[in-house]
Structures are given as structure tokens and as C-alpha cells.
N, C-alpha and C positions, 0 to 999 in steps of 0.2 A: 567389114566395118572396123573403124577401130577404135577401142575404148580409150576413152582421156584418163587419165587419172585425177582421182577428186584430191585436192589439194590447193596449195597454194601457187599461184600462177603469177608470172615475174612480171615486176611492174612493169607499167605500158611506158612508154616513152613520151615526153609531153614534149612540146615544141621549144626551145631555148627562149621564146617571151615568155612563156606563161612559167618558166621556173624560176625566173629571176625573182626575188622579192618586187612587189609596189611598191615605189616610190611614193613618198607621201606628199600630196599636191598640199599646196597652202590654199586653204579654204577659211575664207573670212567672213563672218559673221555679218549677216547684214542688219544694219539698225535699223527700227524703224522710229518715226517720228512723224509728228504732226504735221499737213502742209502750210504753206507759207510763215515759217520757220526760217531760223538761223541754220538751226539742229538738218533741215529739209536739203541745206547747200552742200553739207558734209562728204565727202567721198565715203563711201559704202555704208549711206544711206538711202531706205528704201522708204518713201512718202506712200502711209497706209490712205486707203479711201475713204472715202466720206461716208457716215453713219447710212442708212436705209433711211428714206423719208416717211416711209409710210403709205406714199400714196392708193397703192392697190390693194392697203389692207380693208377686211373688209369690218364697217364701222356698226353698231348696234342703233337701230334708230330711235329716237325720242319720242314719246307719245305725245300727238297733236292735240290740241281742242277737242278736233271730232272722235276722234277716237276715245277721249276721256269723256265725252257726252255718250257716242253709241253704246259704250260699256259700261255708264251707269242706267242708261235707257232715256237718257232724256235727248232731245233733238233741236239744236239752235237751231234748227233749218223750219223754214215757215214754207211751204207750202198752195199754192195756190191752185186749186183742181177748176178752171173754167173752159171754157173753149177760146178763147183768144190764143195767138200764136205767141 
């Protein structure tokens, strides 16, 4: 076997891309703006989307008549118990 010595071990060699520095890309901010706009026609602008409507949220229901009659106990509903259909 043969033992390594614990130490400092010679840097590895990298590939001649990855040692050149990064160029620095030009990265431009993108505006954003309102649609149908002046602002919307601009070069590197980004037209944000439309609010959420709501539709699928889900709504709290309003107490009807009957429900404000069964839960004070009284009953607009009349009744008729005969045999007629």
C-alpha cells in the first residue's frame, strides 16, 4: 500500500473557460407597466397582468328570511295537513 501524505495537494487544473474571468453580460432591467399604456409600447417593458377577479373565491352567505324566521322560531310558512294532492 502506499501511504499519501496528509498535506497540501497541487491545485487541480481547471479547463482554460472556466479560468478566464466572466464577462459581464448587459442585463437590463425590465419595466414594468400598466396595459394599454404609452409606458406598455416602451422597449424593455414588461405589461404586468390583470388583478385576480375573485371569481372562485369563496363568498359568506347572507341570512335569508327563512333562516331569520327558523331561528327566531317563528314560520312564514302556512301549512295545510289535508288529503288533497
Amino acid at each position: 500500500m502506499v501511504a499519501e501524505k496528509e498535506g497540501v495537494s497541487p491545485p487541480k487544473l481547471r479547463p482554460q473557460q472556466l479560468q478566464e474571468p466572466l464577462r459581464h453580460a448587459r442585463r437590463t432591467k425590465k419595466q414594468v407597466s400598466d396595459g394599454f399604456t404609452i409606458k406598455a409600447m416602451m422597449k424593455n417593458t414588461v405589461v404586468k397582468g390583470p388583478p385576480a377577479a375573485g371569481a372562485f373565491k369563496e363568498r359568506p352567505t347572507k341570512p335569508t328570511a327563512f333562516r331569520k324566521f327558523y331561528e327566531r322560531g317563528d314560520f312564514p310558512i302556512a301549512l295545510e295537513h289535508d288529503t288533497r294532492g
